[in-house]
C-alpha positions as a Markdown table, in Angstrom:
| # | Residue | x | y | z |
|---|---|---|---|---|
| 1 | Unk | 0.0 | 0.0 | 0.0 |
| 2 | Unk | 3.1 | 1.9 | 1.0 |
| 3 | Unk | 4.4 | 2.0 | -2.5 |
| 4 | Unk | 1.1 | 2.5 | -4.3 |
| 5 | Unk | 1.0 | 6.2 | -2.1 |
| 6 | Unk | 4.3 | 6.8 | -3.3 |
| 7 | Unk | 4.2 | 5.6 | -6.7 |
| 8 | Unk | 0.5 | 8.4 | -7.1 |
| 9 | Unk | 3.0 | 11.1 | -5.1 |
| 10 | Unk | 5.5 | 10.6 | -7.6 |
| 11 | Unk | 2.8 | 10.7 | -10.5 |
| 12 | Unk | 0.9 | 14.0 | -9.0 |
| 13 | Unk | -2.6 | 15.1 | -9.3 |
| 14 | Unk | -5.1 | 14.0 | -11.5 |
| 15 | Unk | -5.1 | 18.0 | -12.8 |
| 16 | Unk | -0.9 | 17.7 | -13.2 |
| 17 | Unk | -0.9 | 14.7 | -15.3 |
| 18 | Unk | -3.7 | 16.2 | -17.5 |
| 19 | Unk | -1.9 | 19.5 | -18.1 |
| 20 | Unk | 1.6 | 17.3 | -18.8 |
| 21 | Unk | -0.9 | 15.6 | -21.4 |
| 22 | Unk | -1.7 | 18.8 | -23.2 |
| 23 | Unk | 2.1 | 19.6 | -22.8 |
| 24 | Unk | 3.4 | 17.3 | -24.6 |
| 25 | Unk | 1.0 | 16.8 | -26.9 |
| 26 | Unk | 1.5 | 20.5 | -27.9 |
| 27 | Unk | 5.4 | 20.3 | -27.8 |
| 28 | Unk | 5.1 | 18.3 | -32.0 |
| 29 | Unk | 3.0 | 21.2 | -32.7 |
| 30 | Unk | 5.4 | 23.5 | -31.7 |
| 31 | Unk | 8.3 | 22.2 | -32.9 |
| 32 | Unk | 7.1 | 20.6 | -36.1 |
| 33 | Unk | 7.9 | 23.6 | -39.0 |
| 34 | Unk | 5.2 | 25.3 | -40.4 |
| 35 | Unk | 3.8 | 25.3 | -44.0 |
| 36 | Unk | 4.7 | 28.5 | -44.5 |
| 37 | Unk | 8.4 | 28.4 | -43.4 |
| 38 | Unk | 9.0 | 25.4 | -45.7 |
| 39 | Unk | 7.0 | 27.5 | -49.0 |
| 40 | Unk | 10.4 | 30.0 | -48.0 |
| 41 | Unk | 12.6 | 27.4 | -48.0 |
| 42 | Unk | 11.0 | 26.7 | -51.5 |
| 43 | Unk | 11.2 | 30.1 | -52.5 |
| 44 | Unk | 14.9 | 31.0 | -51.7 |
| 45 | Unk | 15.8 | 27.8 | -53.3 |
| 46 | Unk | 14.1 | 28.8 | -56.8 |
| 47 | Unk | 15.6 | 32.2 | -56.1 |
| 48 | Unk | 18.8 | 30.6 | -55.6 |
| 49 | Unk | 18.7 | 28.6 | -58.7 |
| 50 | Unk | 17.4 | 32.0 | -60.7 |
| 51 | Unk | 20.4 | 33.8 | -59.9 |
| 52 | Unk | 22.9 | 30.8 | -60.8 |
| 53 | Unk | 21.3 | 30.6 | -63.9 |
| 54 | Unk | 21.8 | 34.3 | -64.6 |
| 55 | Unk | 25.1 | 34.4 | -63.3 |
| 56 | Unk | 26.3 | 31.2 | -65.7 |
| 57 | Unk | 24.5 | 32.6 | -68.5 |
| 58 | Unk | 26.0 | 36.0 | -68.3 |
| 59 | Unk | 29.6 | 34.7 | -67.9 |
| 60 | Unk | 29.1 | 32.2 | -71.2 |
| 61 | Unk | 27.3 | 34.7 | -72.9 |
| 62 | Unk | 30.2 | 34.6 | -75.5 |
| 63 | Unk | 29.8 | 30.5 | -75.9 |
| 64 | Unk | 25.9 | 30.7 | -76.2 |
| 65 | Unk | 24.7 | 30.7 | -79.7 |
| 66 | Unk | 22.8 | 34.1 | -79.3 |
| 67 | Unk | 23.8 | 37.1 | -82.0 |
| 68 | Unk | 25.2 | 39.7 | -81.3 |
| 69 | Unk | 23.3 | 41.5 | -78.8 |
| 70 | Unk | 24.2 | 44.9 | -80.9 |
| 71 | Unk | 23.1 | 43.7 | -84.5 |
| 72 | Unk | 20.4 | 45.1 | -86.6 |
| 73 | Unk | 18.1 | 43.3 | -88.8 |
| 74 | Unk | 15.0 | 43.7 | -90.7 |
| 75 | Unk | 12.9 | 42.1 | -88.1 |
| 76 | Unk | 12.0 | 45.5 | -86.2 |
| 77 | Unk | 10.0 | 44.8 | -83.0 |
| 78 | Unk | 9.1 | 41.0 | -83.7 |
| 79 | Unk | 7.1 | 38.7 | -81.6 |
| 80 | Unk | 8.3 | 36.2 | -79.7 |
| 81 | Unk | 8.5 | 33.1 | -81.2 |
| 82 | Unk | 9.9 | 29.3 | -82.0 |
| 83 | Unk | 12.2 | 31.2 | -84.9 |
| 84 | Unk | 15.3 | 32.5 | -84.8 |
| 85 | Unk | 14.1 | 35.6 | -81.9 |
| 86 | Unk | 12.7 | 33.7 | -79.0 |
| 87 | Unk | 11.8 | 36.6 | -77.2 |
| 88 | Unk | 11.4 | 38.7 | -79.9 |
| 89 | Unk | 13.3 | 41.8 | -81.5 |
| 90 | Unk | 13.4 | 45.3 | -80.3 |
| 91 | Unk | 12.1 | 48.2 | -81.9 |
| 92 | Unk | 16.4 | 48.1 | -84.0 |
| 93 | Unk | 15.7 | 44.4 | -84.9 |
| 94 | Unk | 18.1 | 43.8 | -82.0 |
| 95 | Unk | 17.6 | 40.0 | -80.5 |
| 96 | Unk | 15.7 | 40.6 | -76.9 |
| 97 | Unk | 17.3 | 37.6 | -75.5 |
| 98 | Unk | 20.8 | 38.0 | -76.3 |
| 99 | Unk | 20.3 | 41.3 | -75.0 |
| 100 | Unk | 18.6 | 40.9 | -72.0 |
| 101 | Unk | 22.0 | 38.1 | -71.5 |
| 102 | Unk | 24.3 | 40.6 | -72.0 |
| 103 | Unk | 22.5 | 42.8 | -69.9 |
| 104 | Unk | 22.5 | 40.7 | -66.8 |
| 105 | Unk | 26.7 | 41.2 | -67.3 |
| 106 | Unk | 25.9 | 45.2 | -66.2 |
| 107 | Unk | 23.4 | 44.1 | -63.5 |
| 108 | Unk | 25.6 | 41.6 | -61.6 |
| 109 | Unk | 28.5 | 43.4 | -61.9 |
| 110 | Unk | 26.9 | 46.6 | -60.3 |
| 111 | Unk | 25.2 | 44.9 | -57.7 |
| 112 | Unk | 28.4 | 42.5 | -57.0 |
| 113 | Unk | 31.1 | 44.9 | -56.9 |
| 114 | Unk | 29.2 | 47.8 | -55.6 |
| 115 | Unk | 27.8 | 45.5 | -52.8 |
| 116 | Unk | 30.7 | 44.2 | -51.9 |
| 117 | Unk | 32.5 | 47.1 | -51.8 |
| 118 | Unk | 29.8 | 48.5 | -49.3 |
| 119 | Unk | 30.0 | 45.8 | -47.4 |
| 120 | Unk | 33.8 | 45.7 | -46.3 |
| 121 | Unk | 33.9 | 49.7 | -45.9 |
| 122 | Unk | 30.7 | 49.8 | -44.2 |
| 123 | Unk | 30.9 | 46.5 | -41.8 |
| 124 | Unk | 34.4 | 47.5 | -40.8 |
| 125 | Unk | 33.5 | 51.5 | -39.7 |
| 126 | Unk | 30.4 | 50.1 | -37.8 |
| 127 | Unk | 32.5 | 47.6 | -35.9 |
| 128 | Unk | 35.0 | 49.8 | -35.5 |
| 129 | Unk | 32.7 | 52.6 | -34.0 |
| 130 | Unk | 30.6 | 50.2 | -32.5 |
| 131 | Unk | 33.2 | 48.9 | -29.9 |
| 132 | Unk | 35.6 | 52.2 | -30.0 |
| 133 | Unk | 33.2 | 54.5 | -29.0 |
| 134 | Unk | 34.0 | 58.0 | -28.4 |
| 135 | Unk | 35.0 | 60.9 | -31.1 |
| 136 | Unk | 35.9 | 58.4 | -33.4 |
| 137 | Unk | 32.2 | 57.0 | -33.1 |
| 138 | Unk | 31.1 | 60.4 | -33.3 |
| 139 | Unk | 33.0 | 60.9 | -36.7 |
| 140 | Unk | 32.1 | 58.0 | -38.5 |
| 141 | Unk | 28.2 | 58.6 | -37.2 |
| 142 | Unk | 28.4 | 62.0 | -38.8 |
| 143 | Unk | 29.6 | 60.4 | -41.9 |
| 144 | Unk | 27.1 | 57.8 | -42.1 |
| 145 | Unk | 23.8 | 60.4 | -41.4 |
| 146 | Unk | 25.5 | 63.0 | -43.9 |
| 147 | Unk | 25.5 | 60.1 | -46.2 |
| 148 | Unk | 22.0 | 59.1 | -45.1 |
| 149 | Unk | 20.8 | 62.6 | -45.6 |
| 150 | Unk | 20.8 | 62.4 | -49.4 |
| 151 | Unk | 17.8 | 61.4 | -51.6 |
| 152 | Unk | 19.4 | 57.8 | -53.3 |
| 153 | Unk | 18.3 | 58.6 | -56.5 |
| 154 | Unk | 19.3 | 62.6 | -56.5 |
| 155 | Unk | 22.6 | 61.7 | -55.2 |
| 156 | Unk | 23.3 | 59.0 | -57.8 |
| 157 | Unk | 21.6 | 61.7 | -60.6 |
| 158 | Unk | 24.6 | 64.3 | -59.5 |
| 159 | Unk | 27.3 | 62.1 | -59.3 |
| 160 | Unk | 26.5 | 60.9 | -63.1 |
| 161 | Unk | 26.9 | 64.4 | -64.0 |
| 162 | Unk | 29.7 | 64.9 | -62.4 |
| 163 | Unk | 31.8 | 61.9 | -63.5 |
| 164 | Unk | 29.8 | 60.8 | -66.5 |
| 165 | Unk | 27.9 | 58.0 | -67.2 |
| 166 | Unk | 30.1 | 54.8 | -66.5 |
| 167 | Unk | 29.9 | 51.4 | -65.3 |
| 168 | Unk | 32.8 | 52.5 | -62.6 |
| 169 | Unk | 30.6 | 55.7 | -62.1 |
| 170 | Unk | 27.3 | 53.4 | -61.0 |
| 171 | Unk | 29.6 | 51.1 | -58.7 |
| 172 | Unk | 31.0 | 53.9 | -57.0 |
| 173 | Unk | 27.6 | 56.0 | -56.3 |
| 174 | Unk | 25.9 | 52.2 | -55.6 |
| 175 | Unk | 28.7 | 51.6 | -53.4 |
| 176 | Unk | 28.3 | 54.8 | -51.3 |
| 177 | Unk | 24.7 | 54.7 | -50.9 |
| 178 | Unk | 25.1 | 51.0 | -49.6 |
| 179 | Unk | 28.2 | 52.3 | -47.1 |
| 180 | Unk | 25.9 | 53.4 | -44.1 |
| 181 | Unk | 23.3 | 50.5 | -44.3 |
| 182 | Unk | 26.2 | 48.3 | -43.6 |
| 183 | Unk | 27.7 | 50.2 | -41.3 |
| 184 | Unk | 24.5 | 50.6 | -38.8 |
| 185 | Unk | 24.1 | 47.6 | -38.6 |
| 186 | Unk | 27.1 | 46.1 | -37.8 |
| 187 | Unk | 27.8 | 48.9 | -35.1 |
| 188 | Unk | 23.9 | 48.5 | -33.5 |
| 189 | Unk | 25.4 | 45.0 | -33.3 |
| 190 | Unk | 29.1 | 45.7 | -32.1 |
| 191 | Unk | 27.7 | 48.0 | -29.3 |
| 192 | Unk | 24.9 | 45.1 | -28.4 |
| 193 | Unk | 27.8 | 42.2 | -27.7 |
| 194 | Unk | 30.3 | 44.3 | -26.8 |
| 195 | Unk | 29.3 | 44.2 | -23.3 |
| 196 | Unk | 28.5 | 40.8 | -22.9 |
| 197 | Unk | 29.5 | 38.2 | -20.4 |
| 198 | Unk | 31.1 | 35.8 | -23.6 |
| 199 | Unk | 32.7 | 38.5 | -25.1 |
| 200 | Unk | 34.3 | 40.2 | -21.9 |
| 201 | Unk | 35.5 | 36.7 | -20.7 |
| 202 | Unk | 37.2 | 36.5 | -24.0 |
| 203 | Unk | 39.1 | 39.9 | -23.9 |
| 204 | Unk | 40.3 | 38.6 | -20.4 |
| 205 | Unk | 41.7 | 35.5 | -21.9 |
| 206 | Unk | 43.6 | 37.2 | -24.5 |
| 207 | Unk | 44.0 | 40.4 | -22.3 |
| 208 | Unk | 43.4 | 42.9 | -25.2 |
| 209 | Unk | 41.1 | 44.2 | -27.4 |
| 210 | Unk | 41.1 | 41.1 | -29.9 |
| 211 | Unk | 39.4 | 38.7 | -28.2 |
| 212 | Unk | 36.1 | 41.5 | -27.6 |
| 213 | Unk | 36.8 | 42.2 | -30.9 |
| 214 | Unk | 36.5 | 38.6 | -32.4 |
| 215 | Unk | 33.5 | 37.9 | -30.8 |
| 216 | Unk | 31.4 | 40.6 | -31.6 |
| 217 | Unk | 32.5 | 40.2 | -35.5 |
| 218 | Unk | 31.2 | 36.6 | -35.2 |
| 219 | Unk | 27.5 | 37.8 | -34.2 |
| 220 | Unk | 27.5 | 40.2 | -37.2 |
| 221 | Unk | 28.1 | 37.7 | -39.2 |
| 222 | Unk | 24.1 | 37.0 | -39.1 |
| 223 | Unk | 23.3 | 40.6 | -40.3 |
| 224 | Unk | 26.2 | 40.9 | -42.6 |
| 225 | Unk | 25.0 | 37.9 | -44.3 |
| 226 | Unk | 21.3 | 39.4 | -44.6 |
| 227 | Unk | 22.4 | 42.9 | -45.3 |
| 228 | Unk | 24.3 | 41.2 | -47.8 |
| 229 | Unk | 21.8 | 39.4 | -49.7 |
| 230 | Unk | 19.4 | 42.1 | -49.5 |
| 231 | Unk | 21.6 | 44.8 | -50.7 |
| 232 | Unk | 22.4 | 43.2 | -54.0 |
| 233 | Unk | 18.6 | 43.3 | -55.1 |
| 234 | Unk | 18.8 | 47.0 | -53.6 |
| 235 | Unk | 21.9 | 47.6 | -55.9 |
| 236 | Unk | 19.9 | 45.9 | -58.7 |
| 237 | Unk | 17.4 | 48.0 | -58.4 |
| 238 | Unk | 19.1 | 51.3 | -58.5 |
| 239 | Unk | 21.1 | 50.5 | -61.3 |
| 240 | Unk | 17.9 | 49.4 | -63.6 |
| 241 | Unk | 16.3 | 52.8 | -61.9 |
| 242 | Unk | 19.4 | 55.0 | -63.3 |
| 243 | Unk | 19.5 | 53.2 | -66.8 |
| 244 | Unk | 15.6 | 54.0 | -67.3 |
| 245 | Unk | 16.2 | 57.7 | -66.8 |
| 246 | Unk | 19.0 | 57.6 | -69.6 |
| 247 | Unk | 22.0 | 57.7 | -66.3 |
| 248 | Unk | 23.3 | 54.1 | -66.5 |
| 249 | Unk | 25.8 | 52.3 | -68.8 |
| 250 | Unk | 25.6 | 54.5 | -72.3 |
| 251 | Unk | 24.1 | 52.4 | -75.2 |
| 252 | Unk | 24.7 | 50.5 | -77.1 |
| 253 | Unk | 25.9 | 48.6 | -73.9 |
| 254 | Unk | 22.9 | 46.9 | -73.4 |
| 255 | Unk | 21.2 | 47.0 | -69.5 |
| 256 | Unk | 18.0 | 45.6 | -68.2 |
| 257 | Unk | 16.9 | 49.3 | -67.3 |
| 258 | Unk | 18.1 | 50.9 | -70.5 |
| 259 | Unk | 15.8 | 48.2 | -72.3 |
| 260 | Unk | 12.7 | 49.2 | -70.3 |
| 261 | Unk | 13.2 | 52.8 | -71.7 |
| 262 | Unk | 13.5 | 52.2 | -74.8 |
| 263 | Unk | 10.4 | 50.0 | -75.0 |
| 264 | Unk | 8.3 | 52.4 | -73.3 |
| 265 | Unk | 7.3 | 54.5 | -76.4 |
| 266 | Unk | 5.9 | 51.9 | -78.0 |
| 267 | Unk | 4.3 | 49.8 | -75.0 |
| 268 | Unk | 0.5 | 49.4 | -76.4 |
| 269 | Unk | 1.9 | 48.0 | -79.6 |
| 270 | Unk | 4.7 | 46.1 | -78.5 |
| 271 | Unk | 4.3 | 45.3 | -74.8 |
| 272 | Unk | 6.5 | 42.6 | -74.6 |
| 273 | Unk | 9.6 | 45.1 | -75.5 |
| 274 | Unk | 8.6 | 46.1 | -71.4 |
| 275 | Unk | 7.3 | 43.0 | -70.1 |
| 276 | Unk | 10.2 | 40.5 | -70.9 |
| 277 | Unk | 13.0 | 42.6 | -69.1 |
| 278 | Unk | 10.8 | 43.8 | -66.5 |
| 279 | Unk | 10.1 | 40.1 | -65.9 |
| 280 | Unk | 14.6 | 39.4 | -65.9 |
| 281 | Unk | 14.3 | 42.6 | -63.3 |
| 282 | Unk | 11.8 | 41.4 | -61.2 |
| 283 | Unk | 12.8 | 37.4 | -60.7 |
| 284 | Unk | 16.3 | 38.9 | -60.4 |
| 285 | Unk | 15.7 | 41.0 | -56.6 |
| 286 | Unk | 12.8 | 39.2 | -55.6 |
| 287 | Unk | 15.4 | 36.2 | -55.8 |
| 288 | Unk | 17.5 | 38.4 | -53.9 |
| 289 | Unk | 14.8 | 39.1 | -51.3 |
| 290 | Unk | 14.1 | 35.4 | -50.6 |
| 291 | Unk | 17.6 | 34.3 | -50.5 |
| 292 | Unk | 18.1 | 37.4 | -47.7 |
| 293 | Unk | 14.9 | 36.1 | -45.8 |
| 294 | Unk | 16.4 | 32.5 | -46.2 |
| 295 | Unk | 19.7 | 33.0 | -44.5 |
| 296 | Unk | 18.3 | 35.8 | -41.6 |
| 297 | Unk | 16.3 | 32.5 | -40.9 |
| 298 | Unk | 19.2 | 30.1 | -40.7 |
| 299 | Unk | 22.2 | 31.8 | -39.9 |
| 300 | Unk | 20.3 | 33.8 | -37.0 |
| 301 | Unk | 18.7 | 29.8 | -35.8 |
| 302 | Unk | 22.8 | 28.8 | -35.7 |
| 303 | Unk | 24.1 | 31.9 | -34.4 |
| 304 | Unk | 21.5 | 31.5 | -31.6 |
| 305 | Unk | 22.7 | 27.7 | -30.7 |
């Protein structure tokens, strides 16, 4: 009888074994991922395959039998079709596919360089500030909000003018503009782990500044990585805005933005001179987009662990 009494003690109350019931029954629920989180994984993996396909097609652009993207035929503004224009001429007779191939050169190179380039000047001035502190903080702030007080698109108009339309022009301004979004975030970051327990018993191990200073530029990694993927479809899309207004790579260079200008005037006759490299524009970011959502979501789950 004895053990019976313990054996219920042990077990608890009717009303405690019923709420450990709902417990664990709920735990699967909770841990068991969600429809929607596996239609991202989905998502960043078409967007990742998207993007390698533009990248390999724009570096064998040369191999591919496309013509030239610059040649002019007879065939002004065809059709797409199963002939020798799959996608149709422009309103030159120039092939829309080998252009819209040669274009993603421009686009990926923009957002690429100029992203990286933003990236290693921005994430290193954040950190830096970030664990510093003091006038140098208070320098590189002013820098970053002087940069941030500028419209994107005026600033990028003005520094065409002044250096001329270039491809080396468009990385630079892109480059600048992505400087301070980089930069925030890795010093919000810097100053957030700065003072932490992990981070101050590692400075006292290697008694200076590296060891603080290691382990804070590991848990930037996770926003550096998002910031990163996110700011080439920001890039991207800047570039295509400068080459619609005429500011981009000078033709005949052909660009995904310099194509939707010129296919504007004649958009109720010929809309597919708009809608097939507004289509290459749009898969390219939101690839970019999904791929950024997809590593904030795993990188931040490991950095977390």
């Amino acid at each position: 009888m004895t053990d019976l009494v313990r054996k219920d003690h042990d077990i608890g109350t009717p009303e405690q074994v019923a709420a450990i019931g709902m417990t664990a029954a709920a735990v699967p629920a909770a841990v068991k991922p969600s429809r929607r989180h596996r239609r991202r994984d989905y998502g960043a993996l078409l967007g990742a395959v998207w993007i390698g396909l533009v990248v390999l097609a724009a570096l064998t652009a040369q191999w591919l039998p496309l013509p030239d993207p610059n040649e002019i035929t007879d065939e002004f503004s065809a059709t797409p079709g199963w002939g020798a224009h799959p996608l149709g001429t422009d309103s030159l007779g120039r092939d829309t596919l080998s252009r819209c191939i040669y274009g993603a050169r421009v686009s990926m190179t923009v957002a690429i360089v100029g992203t990286t380039v933003a990236m290693v000047i921005g994430v290193t001035a954040g950190m830096v500030a970030g664990y510093v502190r003091g006038p140098l903080d208070r320098v590189i702030s002013l820098v970053i909000n002087f940069l941030l007080s500028f419209p994107a698109l005026i600033f990028l108009i003005a520094l065409v003018a002044a250096l001329g339309p270039s491809l080396s022009t468009l990385v630079l301004g892109l480059a600048l503009l992505g400087i301070p979004n980089f930069a925030r975030v890795a010093r919000a970051n810097t100053i957030a782990f700065s003072e932490r327990e992990f981070v101050t018993a590692a400075s006292t191990r290697s008694g200076n500044m590296e060891g603080a200073y290691s382990g804070a530029a590991r848990e930037c990694d996770v926003a550096r990585h998002v910031a990163r993927a996110r700011g080439d479809g920001d890039t991207r899309r800047r570039e295509g805005s400068l080459s619609f207004l005429g500011l981009g790579v000078p033709p005949p260079t052909p660009s995904w933005g310099g194509m939707l200008a010129a296919g504007r005037e004649s958009l109720r006759e010929y809309p597919h001179l708009v809608l097939i490299p507004m289509l290459f524009f749009f898969l390219t970011v939101y690839s970019f987009n999904k791929l950024g959502d997809w590593v904030r979501g795993r990188v931040g789950k490991e950095s977390s662990v």
